[in-house]
Predicted model as a PDB file, atoms N, CA, C, CB and O in Angstrom, pLDDT in the B-factor column:
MODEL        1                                                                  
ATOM      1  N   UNK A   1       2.902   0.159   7.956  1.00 95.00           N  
ATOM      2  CA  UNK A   1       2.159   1.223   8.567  1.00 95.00           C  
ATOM      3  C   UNK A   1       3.050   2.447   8.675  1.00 95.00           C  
ATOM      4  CB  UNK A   1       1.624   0.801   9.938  1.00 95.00           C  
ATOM      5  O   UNK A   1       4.241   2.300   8.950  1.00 95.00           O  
ATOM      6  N   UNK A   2       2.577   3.533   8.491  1.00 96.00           N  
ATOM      7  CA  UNK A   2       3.222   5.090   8.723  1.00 96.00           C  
ATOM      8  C   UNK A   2       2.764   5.289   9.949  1.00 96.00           C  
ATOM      9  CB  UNK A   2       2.751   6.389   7.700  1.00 96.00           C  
ATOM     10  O   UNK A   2       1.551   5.300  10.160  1.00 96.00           O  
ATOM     11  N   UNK A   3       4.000   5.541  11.288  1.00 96.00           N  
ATOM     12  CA  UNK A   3       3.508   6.348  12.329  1.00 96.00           C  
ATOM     13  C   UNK A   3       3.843   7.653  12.335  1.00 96.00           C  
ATOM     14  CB  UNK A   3       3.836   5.896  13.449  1.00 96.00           C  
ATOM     15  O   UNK A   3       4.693   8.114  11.573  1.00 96.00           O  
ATOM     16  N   UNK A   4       3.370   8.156  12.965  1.00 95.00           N  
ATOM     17  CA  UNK A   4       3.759   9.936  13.150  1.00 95.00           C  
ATOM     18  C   UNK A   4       3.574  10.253  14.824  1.00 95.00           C  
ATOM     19  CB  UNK A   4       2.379  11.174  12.086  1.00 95.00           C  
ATOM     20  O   UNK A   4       2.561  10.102  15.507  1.00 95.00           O  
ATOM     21  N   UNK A   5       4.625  10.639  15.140  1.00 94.00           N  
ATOM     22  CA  UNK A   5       4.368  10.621  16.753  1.00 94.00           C  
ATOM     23  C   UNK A   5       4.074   9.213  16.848  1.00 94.00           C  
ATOM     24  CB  UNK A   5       3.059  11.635  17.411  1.00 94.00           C  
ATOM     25  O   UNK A   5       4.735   8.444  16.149  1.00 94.00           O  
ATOM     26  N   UNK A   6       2.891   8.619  17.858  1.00 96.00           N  
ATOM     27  CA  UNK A   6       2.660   7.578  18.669  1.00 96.00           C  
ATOM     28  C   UNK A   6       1.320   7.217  18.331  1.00 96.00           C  
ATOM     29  CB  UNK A   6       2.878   7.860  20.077  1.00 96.00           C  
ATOM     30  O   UNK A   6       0.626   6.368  18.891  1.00 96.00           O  
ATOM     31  N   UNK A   7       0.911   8.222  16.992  1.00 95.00           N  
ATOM     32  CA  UNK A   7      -0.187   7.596  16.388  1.00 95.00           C  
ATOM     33  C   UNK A   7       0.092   7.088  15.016  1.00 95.00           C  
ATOM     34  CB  UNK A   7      -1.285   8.492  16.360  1.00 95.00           C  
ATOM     35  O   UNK A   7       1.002   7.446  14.267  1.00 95.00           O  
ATOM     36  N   UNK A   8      -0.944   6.089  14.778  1.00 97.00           N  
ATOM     37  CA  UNK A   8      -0.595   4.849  13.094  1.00 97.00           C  
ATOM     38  C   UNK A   8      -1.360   5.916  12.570  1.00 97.00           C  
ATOM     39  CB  UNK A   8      -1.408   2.709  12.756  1.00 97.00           C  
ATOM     40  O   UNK A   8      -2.353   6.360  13.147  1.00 97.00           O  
ATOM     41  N   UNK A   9      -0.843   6.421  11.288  1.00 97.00           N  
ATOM     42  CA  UNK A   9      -1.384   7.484  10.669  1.00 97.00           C  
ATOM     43  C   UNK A   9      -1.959   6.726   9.092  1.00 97.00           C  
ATOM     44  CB  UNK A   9      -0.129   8.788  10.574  1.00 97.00           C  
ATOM     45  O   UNK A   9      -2.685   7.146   8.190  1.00 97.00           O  
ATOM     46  N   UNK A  10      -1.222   5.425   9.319  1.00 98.00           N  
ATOM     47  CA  UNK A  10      -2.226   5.153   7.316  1.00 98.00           C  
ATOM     48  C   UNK A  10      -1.453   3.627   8.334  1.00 98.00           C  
ATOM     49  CB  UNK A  10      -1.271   6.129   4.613  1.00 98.00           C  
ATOM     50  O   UNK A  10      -0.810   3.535   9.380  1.00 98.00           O  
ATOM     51  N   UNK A  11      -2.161   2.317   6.945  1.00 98.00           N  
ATOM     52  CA  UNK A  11      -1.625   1.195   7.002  1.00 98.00           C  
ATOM     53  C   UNK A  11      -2.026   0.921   5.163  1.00 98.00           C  
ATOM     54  CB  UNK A  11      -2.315   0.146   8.378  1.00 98.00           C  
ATOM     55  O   UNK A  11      -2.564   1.613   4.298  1.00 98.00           O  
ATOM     56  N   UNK A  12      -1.325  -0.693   5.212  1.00 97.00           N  
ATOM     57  CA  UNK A  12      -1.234  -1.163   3.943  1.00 97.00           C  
ATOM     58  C   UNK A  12      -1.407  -2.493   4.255  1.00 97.00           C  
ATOM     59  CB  UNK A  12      -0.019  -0.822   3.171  1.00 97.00           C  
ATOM     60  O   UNK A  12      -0.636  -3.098   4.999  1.00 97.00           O  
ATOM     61  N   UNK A  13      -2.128  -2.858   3.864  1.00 97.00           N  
ATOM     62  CA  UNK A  13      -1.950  -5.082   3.924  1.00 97.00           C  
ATOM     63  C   UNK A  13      -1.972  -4.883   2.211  1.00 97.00           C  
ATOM     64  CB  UNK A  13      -4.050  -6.630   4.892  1.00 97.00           C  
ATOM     65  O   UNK A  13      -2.519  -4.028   1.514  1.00 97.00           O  
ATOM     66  N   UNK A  14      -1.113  -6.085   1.859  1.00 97.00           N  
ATOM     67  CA  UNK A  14      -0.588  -6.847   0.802  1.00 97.00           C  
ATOM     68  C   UNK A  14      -0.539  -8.368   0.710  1.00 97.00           C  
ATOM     69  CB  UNK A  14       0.579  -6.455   0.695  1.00 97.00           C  
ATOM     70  O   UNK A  14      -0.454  -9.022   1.749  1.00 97.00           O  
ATOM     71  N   UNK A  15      -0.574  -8.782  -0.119  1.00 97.00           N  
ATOM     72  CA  UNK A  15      -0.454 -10.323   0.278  1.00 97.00           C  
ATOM     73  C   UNK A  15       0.398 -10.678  -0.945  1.00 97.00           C  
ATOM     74  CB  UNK A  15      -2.026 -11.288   0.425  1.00 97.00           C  
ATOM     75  O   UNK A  15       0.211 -10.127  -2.029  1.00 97.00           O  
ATOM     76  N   UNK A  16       1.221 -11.496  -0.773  1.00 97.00           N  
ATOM     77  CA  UNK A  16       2.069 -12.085  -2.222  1.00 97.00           C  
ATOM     78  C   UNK A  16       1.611 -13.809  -2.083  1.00 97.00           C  
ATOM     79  CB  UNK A  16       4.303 -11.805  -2.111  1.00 97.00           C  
ATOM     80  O   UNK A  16       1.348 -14.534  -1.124  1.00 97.00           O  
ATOM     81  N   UNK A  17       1.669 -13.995  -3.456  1.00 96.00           N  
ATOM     82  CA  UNK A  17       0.823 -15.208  -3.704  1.00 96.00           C  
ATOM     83  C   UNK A  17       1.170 -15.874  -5.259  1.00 96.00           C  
ATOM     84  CB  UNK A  17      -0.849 -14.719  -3.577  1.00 96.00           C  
ATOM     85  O   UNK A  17       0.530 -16.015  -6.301  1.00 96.00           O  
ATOM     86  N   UNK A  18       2.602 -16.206  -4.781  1.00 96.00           N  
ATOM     87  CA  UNK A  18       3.616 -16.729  -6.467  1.00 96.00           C  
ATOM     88  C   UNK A  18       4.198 -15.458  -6.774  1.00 96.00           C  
ATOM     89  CB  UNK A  18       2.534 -17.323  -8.187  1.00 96.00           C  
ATOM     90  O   UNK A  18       4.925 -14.794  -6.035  1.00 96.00           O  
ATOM     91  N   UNK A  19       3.747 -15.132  -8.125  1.00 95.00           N  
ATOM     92  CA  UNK A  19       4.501 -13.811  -8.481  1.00 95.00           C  
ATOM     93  C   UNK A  19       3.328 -12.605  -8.859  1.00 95.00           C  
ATOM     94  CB  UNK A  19       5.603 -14.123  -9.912  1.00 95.00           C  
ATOM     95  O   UNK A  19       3.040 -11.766  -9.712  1.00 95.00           O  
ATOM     96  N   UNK A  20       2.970 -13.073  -7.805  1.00 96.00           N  
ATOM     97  CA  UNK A  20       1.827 -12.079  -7.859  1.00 96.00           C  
ATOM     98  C   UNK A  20       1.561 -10.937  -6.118  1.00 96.00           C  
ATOM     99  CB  UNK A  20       0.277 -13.300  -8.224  1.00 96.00           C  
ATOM    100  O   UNK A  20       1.306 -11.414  -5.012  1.00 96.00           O  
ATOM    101  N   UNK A  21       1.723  -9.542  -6.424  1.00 97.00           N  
ATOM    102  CA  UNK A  21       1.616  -8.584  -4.885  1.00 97.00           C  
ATOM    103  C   UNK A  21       0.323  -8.677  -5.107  1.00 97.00           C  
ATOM    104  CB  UNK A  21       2.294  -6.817  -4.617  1.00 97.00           C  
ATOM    105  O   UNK A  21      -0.033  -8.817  -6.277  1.00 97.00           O  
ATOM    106  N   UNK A  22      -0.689  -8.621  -4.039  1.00 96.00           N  
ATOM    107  CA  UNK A  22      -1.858  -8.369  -4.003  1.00 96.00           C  
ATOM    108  C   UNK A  22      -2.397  -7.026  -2.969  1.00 96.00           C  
ATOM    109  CB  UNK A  22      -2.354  -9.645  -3.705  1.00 96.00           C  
ATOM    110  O   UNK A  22      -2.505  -7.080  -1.744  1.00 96.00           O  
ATOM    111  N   UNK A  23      -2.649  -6.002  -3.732  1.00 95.00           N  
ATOM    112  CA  UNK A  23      -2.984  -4.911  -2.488  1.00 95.00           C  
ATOM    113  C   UNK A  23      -4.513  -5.227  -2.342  1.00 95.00           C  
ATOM    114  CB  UNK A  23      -2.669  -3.041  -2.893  1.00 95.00           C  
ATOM    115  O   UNK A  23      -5.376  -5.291  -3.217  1.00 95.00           O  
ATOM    116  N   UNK A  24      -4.607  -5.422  -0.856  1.00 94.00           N  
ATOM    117  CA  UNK A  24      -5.782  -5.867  -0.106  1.00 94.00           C  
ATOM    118  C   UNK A  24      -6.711  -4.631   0.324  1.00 94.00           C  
ATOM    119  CB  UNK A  24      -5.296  -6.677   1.174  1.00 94.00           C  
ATOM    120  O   UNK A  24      -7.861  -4.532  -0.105  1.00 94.00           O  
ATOM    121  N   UNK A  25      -6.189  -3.778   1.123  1.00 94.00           N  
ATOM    122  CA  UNK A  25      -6.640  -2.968   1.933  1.00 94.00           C  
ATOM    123  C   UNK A  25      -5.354  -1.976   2.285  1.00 94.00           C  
ATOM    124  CB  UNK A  25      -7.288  -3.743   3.069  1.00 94.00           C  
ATOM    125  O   UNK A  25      -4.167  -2.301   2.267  1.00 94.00           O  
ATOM    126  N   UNK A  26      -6.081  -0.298   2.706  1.00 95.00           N  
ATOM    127  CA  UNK A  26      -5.458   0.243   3.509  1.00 95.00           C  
ATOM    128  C   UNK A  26      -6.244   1.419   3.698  1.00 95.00           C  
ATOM    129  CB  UNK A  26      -4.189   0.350   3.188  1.00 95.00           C  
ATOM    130  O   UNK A  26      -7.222   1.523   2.957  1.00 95.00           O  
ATOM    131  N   UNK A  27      -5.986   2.537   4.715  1.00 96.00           N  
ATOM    132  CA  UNK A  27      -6.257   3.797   4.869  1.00 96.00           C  
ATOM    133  C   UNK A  27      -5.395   4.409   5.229  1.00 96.00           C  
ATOM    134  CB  UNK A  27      -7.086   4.047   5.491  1.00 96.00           C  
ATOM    135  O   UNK A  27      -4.266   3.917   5.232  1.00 96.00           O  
ATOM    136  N   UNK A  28      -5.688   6.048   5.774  1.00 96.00           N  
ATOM    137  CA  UNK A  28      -5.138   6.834   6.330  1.00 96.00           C  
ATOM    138  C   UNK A  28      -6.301   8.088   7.315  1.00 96.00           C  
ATOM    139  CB  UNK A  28      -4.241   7.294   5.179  1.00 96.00           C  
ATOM    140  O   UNK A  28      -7.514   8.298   7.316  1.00 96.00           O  
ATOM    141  N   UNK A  29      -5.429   8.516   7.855  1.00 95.00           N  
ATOM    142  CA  UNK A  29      -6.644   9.126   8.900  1.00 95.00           C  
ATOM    143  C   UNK A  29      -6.202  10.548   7.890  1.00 95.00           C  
ATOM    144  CB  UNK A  29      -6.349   9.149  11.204  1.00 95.00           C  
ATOM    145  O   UNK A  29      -5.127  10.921   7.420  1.00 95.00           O  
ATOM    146  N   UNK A  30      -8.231  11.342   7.810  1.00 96.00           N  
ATOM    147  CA  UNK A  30      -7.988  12.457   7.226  1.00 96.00           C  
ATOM    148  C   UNK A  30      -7.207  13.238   7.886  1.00 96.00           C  
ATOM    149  CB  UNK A  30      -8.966  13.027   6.935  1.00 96.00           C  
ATOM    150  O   UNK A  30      -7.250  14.360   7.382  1.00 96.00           O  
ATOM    151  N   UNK A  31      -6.566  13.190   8.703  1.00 95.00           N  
ATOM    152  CA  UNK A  31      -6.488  14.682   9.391  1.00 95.00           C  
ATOM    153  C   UNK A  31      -4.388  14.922   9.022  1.00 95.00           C  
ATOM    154  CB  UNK A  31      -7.161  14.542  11.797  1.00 95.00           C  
ATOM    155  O   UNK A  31      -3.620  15.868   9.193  1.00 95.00           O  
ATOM    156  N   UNK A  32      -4.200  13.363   8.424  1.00 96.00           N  
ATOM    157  CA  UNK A  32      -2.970  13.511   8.115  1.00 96.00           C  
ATOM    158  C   UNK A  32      -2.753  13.465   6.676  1.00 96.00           C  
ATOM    159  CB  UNK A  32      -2.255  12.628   8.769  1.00 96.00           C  
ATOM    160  O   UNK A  32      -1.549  13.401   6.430  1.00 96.00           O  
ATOM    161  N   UNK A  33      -3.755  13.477   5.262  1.00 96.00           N  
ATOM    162  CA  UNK A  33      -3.600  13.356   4.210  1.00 96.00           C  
ATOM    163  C   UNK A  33      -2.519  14.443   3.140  1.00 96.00           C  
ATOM    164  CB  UNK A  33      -4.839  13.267   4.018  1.00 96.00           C  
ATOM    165  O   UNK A  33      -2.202  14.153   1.987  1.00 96.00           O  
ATOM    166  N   UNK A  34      -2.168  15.493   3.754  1.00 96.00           N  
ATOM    167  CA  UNK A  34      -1.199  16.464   3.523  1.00 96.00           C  
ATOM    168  C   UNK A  34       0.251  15.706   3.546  1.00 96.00           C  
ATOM    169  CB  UNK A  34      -1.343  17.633   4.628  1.00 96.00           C  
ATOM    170  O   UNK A  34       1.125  16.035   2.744  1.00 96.00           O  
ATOM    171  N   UNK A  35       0.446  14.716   4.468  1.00 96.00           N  
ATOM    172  CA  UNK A  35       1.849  14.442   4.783  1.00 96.00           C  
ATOM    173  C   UNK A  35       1.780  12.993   4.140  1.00 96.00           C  
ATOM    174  CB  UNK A  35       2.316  14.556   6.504  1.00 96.00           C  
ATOM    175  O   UNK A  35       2.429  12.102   4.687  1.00 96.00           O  
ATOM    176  N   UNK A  36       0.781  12.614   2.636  1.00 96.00           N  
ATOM    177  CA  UNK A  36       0.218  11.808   1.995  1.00 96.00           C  
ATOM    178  C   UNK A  36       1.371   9.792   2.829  1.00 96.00           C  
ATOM    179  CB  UNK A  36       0.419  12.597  -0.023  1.00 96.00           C  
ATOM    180  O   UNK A  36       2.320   9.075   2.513  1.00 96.00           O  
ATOM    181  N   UNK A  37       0.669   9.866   3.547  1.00 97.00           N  
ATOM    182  CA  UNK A  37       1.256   8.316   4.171  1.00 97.00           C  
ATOM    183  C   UNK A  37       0.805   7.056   3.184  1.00 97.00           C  
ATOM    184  CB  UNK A  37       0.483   7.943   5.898  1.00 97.00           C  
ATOM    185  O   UNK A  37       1.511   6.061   3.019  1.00 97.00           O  
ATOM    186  N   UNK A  38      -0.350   7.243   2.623  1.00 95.00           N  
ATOM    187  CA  UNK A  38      -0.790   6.324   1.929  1.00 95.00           C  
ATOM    188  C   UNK A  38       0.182   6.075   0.256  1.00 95.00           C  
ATOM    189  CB  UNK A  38      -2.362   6.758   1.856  1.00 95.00           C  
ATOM    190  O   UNK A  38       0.184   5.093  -0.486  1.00 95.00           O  
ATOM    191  N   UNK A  39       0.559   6.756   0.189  1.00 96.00           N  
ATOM    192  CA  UNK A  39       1.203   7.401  -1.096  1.00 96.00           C  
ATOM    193  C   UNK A  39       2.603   6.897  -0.757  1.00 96.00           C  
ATOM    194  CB  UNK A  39       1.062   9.215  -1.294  1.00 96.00           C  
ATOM    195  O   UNK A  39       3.277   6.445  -1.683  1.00 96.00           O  
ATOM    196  N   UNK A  40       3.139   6.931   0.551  1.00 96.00           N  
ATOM    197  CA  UNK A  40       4.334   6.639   1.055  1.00 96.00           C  
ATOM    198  C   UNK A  40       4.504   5.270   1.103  1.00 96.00           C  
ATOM    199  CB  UNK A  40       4.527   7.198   2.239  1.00 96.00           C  
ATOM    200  O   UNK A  40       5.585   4.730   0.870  1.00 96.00           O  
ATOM    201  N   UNK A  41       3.470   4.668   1.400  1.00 97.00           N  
ATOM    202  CA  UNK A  41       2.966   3.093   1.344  1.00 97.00           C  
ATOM    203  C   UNK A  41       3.468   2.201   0.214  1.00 97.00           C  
ATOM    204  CB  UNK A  41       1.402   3.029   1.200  1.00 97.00           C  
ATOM    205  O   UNK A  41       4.169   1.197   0.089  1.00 97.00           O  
ATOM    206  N   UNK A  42       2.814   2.999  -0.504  1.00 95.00           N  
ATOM    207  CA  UNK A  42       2.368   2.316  -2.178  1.00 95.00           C  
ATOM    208  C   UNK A  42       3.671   2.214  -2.614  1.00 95.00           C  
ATOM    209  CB  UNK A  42       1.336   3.366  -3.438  1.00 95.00           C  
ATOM    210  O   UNK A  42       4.290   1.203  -2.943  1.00 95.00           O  
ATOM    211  N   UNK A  43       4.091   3.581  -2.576  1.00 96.00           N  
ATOM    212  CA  UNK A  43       6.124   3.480  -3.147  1.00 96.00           C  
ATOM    213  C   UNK A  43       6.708   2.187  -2.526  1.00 96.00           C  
ATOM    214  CB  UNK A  43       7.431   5.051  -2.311  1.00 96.00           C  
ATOM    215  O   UNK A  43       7.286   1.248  -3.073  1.00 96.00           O  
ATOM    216  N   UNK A  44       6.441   2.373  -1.420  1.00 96.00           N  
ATOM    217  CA  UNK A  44       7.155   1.298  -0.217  1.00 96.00           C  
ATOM    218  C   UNK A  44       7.076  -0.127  -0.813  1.00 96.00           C  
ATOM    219  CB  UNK A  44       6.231   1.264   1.432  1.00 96.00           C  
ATOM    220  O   UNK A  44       8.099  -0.796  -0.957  1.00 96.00           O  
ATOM    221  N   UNK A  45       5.809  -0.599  -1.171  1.00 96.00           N  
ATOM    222  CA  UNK A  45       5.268  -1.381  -1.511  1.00 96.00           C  
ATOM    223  C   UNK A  45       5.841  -1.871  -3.214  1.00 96.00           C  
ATOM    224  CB  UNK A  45       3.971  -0.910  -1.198  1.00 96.00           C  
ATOM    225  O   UNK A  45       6.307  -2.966  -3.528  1.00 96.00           O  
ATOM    226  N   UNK A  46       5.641  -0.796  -4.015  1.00 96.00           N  
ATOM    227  CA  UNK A  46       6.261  -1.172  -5.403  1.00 96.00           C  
ATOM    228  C   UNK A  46       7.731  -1.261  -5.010  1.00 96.00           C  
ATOM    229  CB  UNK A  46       5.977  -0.007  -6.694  1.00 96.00           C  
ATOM    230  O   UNK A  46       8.234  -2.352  -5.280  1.00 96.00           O  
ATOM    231  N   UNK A  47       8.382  -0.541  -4.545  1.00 97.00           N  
ATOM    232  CA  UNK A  47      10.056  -0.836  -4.120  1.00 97.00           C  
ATOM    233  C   UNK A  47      10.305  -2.415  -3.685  1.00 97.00           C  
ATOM    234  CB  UNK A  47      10.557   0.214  -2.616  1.00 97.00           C  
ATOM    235  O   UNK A  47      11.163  -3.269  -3.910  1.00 97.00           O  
ATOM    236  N   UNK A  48       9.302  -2.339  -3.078  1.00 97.00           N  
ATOM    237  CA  UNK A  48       9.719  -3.943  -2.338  1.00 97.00           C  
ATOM    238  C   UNK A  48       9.441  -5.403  -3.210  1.00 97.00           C  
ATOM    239  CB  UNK A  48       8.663  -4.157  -0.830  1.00 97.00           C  
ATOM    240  O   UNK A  48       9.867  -6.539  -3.001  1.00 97.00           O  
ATOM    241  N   UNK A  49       8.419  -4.792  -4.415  1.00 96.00           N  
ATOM    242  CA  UNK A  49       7.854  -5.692  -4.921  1.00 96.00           C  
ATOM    243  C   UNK A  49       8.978  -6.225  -6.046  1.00 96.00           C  
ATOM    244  CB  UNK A  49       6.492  -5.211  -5.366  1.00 96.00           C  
ATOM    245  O   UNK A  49       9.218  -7.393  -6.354  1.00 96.00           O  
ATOM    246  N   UNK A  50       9.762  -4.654  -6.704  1.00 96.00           N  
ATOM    247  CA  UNK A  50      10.480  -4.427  -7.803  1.00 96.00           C  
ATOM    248  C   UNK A  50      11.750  -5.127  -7.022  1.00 96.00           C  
ATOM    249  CB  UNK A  50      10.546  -2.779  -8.388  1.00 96.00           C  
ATOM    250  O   UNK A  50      12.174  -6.040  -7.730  1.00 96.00           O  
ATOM    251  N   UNK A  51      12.402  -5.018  -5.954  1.00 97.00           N  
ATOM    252  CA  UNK A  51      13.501  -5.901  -5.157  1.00 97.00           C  
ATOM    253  C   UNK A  51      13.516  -6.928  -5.029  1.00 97.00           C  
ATOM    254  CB  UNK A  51      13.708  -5.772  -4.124  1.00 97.00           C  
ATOM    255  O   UNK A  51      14.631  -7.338  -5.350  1.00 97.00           O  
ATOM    256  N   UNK A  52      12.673  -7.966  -4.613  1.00 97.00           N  
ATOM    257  CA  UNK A  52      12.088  -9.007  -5.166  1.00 97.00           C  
ATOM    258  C   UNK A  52      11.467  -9.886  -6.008  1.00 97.00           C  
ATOM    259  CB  UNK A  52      11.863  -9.037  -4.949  1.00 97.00           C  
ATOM    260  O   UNK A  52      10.805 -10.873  -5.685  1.00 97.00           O  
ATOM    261  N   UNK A  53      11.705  -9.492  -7.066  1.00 96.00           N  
ATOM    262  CA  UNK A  53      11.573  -9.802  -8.362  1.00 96.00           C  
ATOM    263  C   UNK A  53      10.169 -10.343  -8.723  1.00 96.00           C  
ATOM    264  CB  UNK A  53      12.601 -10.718  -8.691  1.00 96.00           C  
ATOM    265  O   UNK A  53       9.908 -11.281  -9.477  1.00 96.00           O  
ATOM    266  N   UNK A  54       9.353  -9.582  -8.052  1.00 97.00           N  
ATOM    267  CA  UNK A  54       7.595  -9.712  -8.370  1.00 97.00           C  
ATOM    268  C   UNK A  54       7.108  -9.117  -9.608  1.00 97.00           C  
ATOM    269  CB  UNK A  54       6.656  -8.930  -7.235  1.00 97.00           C  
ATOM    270  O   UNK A  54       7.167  -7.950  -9.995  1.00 97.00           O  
ATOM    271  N   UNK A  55       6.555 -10.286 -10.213  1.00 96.00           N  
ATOM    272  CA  UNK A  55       6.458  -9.762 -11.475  1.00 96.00           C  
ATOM    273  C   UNK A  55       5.332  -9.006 -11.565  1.00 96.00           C  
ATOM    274  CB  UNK A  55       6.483 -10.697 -12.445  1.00 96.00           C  
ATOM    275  O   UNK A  55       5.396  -7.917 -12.137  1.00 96.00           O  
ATOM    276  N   UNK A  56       3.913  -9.546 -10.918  1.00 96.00           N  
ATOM    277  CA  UNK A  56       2.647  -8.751 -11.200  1.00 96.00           C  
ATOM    278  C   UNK A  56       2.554  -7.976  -9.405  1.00 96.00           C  
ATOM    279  CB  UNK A  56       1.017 -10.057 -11.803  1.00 96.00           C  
ATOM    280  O   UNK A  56       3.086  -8.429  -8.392  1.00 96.00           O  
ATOM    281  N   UNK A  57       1.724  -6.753  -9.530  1.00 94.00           N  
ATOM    282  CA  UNK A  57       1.027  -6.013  -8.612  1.00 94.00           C  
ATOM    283  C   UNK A  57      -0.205  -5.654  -8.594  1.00 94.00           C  
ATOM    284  CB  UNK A  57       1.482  -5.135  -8.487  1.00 94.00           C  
ATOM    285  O   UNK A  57      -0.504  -4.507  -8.926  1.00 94.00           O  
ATOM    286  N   UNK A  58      -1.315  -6.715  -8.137  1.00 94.00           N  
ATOM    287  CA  UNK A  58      -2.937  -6.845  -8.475  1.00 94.00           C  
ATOM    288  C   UNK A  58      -3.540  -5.491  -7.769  1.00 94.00           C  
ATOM    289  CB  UNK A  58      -3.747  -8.437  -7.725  1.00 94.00           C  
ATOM    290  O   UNK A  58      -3.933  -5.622  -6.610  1.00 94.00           O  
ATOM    291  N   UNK A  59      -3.645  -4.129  -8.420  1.00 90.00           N  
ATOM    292  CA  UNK A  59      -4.208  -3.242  -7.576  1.00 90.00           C  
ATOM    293  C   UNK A  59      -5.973  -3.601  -6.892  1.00 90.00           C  
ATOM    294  CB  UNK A  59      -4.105  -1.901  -8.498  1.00 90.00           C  
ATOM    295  O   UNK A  59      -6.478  -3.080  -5.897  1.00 90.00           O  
ATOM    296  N   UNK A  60      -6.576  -4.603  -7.785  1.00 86.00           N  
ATOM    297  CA  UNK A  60      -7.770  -5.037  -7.572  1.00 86.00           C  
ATOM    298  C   UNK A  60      -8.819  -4.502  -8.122  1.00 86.00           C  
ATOM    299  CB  UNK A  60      -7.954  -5.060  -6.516  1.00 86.00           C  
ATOM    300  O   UNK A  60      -8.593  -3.358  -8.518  1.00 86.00           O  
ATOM    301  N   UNK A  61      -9.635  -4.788  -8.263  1.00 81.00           N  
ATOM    302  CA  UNK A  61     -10.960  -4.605  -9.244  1.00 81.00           C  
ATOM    303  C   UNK A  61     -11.471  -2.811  -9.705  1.00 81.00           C  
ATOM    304  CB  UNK A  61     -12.413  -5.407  -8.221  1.00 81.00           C  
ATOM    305  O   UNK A  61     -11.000  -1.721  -9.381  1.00 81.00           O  
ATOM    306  N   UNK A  62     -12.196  -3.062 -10.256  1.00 78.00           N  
ATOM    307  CA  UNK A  62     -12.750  -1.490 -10.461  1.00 78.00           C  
ATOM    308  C   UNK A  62     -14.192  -1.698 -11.024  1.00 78.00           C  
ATOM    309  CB  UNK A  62     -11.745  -0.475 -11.660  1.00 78.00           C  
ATOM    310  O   UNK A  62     -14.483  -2.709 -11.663  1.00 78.00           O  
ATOM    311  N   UNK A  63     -15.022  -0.763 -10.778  1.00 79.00           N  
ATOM    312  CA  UNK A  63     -16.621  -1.222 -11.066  1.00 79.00           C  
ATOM    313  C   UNK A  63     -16.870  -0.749 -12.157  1.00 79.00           C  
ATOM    314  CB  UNK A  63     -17.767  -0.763 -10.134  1.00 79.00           C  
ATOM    315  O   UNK A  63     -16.698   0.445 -12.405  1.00 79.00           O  
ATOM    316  N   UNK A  64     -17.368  -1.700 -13.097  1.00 81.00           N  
ATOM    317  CA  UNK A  64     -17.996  -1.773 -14.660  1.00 81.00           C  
ATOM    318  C   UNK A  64     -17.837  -0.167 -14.662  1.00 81.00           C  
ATOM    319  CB  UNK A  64     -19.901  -2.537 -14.966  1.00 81.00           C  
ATOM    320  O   UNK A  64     -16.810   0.437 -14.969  1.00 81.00           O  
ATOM    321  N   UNK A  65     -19.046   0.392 -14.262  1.00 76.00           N  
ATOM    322  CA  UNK A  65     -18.847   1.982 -14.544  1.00 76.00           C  
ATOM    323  C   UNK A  65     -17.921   2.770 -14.092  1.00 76.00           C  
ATOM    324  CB  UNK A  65     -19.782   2.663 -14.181  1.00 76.00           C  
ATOM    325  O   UNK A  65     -17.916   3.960 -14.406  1.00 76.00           O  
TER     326      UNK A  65                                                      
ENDMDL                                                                          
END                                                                             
């Protein structure tokens, strides 16, 4: 999670499952999308994945169209 001040300004759930990251879920509140937290996440997230020698990162589905 990104705080800013004493408010959670974005979060991230992930799940690892063998050699596989799974991004589950996350947001960010509009009113902080300038100081992109979600974006800060994701790095966070591939850094940690690439340190640990995770081979796949399942961003998750996308719709036919």
């Amino acid at each position: 999670m990104v705080i800013k001040g004493n408010i959670i300004i974005a979060y991230q759930i992930n799940f690892l499952f063998k050699d596989m990251l799974y991004y589950w879920d996350g947001a960010s509140w509009p009113n902080f999308f300038k100081d992109r937290p979600h974006e800060a996440l994701m790095g966070h997230s591939l850094n940690w994945a690439k340190e640990n020698r995770v081979k796949f990162y399942n961003l998750g589905g996308s719709p036919k169209d």
